[in-house]
N, C-alpha and C positions, 0 to 999 in steps of 0.2 A: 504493500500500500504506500503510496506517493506521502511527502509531507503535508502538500496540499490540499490531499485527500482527508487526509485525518484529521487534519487542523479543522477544516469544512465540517467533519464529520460531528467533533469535539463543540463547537461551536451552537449546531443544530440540536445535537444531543441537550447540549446546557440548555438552549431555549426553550427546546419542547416541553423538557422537566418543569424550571421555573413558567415557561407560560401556560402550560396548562393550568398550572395552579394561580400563573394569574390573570386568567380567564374568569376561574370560579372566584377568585377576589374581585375581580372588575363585576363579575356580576350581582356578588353580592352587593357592593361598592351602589349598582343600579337601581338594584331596590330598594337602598337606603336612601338614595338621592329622589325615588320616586315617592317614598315615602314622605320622604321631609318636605317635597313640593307641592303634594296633594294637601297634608296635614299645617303648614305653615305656609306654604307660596311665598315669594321670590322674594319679598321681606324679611320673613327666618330666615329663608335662606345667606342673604344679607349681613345678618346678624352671626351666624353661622361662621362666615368666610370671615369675618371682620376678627372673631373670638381665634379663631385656628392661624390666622395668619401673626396677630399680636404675639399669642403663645409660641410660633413657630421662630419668629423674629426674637423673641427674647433666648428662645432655647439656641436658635443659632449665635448668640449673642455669647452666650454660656457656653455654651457645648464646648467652644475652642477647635471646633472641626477635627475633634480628638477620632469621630468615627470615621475621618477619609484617611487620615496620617494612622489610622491603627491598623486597617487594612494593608494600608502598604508595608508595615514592619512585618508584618506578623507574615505575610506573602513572600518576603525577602528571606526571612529568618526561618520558614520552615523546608526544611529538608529532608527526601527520602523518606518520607511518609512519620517522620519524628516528631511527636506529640511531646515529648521533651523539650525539643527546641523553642520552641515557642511558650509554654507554661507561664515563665517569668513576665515576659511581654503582657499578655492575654491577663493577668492579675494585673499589672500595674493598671492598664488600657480600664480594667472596671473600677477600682480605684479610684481614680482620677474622674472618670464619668459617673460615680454617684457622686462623688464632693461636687462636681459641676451641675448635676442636677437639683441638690438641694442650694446652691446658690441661687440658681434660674429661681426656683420657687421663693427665696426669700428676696429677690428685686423687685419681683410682681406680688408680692403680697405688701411690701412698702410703699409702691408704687402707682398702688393699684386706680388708689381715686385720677392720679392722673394719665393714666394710660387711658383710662376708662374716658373720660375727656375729650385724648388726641383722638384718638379710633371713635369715638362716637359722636363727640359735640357736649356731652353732659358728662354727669358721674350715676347712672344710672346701671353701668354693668360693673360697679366697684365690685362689688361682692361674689358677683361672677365670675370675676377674675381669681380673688381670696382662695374661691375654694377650685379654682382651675390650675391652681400654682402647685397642686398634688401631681396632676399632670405631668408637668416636667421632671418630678422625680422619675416617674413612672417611664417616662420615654426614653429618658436617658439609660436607666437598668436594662430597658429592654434592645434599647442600641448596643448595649456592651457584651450583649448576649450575641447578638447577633453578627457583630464584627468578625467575634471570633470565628462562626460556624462560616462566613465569608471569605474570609483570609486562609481558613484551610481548605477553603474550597466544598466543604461537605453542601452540598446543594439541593438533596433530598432533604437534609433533617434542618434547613434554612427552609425550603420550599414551605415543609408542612409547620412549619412552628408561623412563617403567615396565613397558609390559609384558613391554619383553626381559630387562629388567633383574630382574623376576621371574620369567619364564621361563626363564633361564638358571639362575637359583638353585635353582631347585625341580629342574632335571636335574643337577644336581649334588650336591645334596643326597640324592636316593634312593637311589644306590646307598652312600652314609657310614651313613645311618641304619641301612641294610639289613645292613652287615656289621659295625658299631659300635654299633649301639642306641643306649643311653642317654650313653657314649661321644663320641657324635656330637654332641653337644647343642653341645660348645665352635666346632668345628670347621665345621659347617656355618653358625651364624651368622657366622662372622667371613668365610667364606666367600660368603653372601650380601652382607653390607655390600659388598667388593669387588667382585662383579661390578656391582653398582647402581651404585656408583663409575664404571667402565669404562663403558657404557654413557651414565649422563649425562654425561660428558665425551664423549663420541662426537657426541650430538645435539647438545648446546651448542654445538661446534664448526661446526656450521651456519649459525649465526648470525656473521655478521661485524661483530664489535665493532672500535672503533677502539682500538688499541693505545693505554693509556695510562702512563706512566711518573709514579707514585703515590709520593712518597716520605712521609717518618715524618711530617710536619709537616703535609700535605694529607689524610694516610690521619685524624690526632688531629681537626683542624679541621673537615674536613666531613664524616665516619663520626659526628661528634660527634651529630650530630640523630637519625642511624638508631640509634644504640645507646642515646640515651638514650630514645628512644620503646619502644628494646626490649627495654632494662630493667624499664621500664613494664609491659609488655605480657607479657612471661615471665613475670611472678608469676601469673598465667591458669593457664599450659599449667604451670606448678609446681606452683600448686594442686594441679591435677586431676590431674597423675600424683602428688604426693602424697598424696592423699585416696586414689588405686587403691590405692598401695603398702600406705599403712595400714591399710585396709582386709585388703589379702592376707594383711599378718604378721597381723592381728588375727586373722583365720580359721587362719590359719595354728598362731598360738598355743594358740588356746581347740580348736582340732579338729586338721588334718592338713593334711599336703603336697597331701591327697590332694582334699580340700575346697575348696581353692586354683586347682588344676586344674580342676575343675568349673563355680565362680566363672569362671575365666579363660575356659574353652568359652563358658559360657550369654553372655556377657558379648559374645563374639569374636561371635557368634550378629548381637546388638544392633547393634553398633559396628561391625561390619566388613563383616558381610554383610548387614542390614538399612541399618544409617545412613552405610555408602556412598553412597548417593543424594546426603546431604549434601554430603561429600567432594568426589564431580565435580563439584556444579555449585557448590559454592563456588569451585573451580579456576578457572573464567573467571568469576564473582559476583564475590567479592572483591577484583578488577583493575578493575571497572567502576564498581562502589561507590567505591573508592579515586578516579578519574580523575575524578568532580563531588563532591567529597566536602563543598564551601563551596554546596552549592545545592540547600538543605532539600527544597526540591519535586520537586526533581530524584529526590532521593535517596529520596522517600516511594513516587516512582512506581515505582522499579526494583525495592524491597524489597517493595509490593504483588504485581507483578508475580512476582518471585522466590517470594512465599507462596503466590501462588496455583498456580503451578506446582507446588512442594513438597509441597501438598497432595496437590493432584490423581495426584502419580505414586505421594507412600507410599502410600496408602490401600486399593488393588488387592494393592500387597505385606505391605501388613498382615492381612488377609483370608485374603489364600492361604497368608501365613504361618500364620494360626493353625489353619488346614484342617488342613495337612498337616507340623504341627510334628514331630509323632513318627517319622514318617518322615523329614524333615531331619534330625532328630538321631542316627537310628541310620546315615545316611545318611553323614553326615559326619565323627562319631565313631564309636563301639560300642553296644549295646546296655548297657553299663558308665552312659552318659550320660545315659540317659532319667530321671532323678531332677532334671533341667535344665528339664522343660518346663513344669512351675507358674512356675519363677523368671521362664524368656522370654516366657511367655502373659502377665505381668504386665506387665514389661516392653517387651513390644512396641506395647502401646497409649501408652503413654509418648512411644512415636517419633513421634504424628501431632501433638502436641505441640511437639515438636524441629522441626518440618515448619517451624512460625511463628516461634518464639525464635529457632532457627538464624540466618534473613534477619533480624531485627530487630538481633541481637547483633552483625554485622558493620556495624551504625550507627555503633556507639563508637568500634570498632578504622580505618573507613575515614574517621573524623572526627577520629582521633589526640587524642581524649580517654581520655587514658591514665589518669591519678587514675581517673575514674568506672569503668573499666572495672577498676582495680586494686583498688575500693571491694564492685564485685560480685567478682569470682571473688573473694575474702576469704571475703564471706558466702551466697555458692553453694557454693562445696566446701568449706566450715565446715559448710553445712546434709546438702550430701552426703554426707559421711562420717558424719556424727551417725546420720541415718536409714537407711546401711548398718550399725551396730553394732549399733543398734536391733534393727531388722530380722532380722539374721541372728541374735542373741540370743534373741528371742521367736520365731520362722518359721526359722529356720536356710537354707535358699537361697532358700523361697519367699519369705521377708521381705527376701530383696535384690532380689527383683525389684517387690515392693510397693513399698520405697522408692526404686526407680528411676522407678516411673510416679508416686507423689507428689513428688517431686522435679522431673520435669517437668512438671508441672503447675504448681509453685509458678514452675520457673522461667522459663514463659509469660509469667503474671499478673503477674511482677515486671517482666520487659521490659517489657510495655505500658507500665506507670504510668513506666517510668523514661525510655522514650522519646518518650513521651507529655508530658513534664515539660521534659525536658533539650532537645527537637531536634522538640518538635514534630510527631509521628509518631503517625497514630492508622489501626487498621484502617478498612475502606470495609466498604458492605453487600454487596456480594460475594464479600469472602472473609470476611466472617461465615457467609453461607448455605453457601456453600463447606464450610467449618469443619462447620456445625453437621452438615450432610447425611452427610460425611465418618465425624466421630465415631460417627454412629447405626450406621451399616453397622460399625466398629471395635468397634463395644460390643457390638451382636447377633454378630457371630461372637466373639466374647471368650464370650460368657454361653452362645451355642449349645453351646461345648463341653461343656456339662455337662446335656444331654439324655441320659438313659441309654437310650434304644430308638437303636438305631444306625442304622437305614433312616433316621428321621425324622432324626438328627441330619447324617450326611451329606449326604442331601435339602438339610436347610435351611442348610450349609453350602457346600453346591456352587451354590446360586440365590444367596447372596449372592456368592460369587464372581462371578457373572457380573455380577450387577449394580454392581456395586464396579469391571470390566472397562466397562459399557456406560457408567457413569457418567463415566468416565475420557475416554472415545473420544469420547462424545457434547461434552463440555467442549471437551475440543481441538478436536473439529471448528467447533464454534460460532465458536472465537478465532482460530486460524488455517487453516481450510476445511482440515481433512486429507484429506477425501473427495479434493480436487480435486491437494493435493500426491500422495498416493498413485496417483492415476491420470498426472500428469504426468512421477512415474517410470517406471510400467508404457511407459506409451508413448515413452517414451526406451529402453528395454529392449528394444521390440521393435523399434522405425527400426535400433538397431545388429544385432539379430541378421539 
């Protein structure tokens, strides 16, 4: 078997694991959002996005980005399957993220009336905050839980420590919503963070680490390199939930709560249930990246590979996205929602974009050039935010989804040149054609939608569908013969029955 083959192979393997199960998280994910729209509409919802994104902002605030710099150590530092080698690490790494998470929670319990304030206008959610500031301990224990089972790569007992961890929460959650409504908003997230909690402590527990006895002097000396890498590295994920947040109050200000919630669906739409893709396979990506991260060529091959993959799966999902957007959205939401689907139709081409930058961007973070990487998200989510005010100023949600797809766009074309410069890293003729084939199919159903004869338009949005599908299958088969793995299962399927 070829290197390419396997790597392909490796690759597919990881995704299917983790997205299958984050399918059944997205779905669950859909019910709860349906739930919350039906029982509160696009006000709670509002409220919702406002409360999650505060807490998020202040945990990234806290966190020290101790969960991207713990990954990469613990990816470098483990060896030939040696649960030893990494022990010491893996304690300090939890350590350090529950003292950060009982900080988070005692800034926002100080804090609270005036947080409540910025994000709202009043001091109306003081309290909501008080007792949401349990939260951050909660996320943080369950981040430290879960670096570990990522940096060793265990991706089964990661897979299922989220999906119960969301499946638990979602049956929990429906009947509070159902007889509390808008009520419920406090109570059921505090309630999710704990179950996720319980759960990755359950999987983690699987892994037998060696018992390390860490005291103040060893936790300061050698936590030293992870925290200041994730110092570094926090001001990114700061950024960007700042740049949301501001965004939100700005909508928020100039129009409604209600505006806000809208924002947050179309958005939830992109990020959650379109650029999950990304999500999984960075999950096993960015441990691989991490463990050759000193061997340029190494690293050019894996990020090629990872593009061309990235490609290949959004571009089917972008298509069918934009087929049959109006139905996802009454689907998922209400019929309250469809004033969403100019923003997402813009927006979603945006993501074949994200497809490329995404693998390029974990150049930086797996090469622990932290300056450069702390140099872009500055002037990323400086530009992001700019061309959401814009945006929604002049187009009001349509123009947030315009300056989502010019924003990725720009922030393709900047990765190139920056990795191109800094590390050496240039696309092949591959996944240019790749790219280019991809796009055309993304733009013809982007433009098909505005065929006014509707035979013709569904027609010529259902053949690209397919071929956006055959384009996909014929790829993978060429790289790693899926005709031949597909029948190799069938015939394993049938020797057992």
């Amino acid at each position: 078997m070829s290197d390419n083959k396997a790597s392909y192979q490796q690759i597919l393997k990881a995704t299917s694991i983790l997205g299958s199960v984050q399918f059944l998280t997205i779905l669950f994910s859909v019910i709860r959002t349906k739930i919350i729209a039906v029982f509160i509409g696009p006000s709670g919802m509002g409220i919702i996005a406002l409360l999650n994104s505060t807490l998020n902002l202040i945990g990234g605030v806290t966190g020290l980005g101790i969960e991207t710099s713990a990954i990469k150590s613990i990816s470098e530092n483990y060896k030939d399957d040696n649960i030893k080698s990494v022990s010491k690490i893996a304690e300090i790494v939890k350590k350090i993220m529950f003292f950060a998470g009982i900080f988070g929670a005692f800034l926002t319990i100080v804090f609270s009336k005036w947080i409540s304030i910025l994000s709202f206008g009043n001091d109306d959610q003081m309290y909501a905050l008080i007792f949401l500031s349990i939260t951050l301990i909660f996320k943080q224990l369950t981040s430290s839980q879960m670096v570990v089972l990522q940096g060793l790569r265990k991706l089964k007992l990661l897979a299922k420590a989220n999906l119960y961890g969301n499946l638990f929460g979602l049956l929990f959650s429906i009947p509070i919503y159902y007889f509390f409504r808008i009520d419920a908003i406090v109570p059921t997230i505090i309630l999710s963070s704990f179950i996720a909690l319980v759960f990755s402590f359950y999987y983690a527990s699987k892994i037998r680490l060696q018992k390390e006895n860490i005291d103040t002097k060893q936790l300061l000396s050698e936590g030293k390199s992870i925290v200041k890498l994730g110092i570094m590295l926090t001001v990114s994920s700061l950024l960007t939930l700042l740049s949301a947040y501001l965004t939100q109050i700005y909508i928020s200000n100039v129009s409604s709560t209600e505006q806000v919630g809208l924002y947050s669906a179309g958005f939830t739409l992109l990020n959650s249930y379109v650029g999950i893709i990304f999500t999984v396979m960075s999950t096993d990506y960015y441990p691989r990246l991490a463990a050759i991260n000193s061997d340029n060529t190494k690293i050019r091959t894996v990020v090629l590979q990872q593009s061309y993959i990235s490609i290949l799966i959004i571009t089917p999902i972008i298509v069918l996205f934009l087929t049959f957007v109006p139905f996802i959205i009454k689907a998922l939401y209400t019929s309250k929602f469809i004033v969403i689907v100019s923003m997402v139709c813009f927006g979603i081409v945006g993501m074949l974009f994200r497809a490329v930058s995404f693998a390029m961007g974990y150049i930086l973070i797996a090469k622990g050039d932290a300056a450069m990487f702390t140099k872009t998200a500055i002037a990323f989510n400086t530009l992001s935010l700019a061309l959401n005010i814009v945006g929604y100023y002049f187009y009001g949600l349509e123009g947030l989804g315009i300056s989502f797809l010019i924003y990725s766009v720009f922030h393709f074309f900047a990765l190139k040149l920056i990795t191109k410069k800094n590390y050496d890293f240039y696309l092949n003729k591959k996944i240019s054609v790749t790219f280019s084939i991809c796009f055309l199919l993304c733009i013809a159903s982007f433009f098909a939608r505005y065929i006014e004869l509707t035979i013709l338009r569904s027609l010529l949005m259902g053949i690209l569908c397919m071929i956006a599908i055959a384009y996909f299958l014929y790829e993978m088969n060429r790289e790693i013969y899926l005709k031949e793995i597909v029948s190799a299962v069938f015939r394993n399927n049938k020797k057992e029955s």
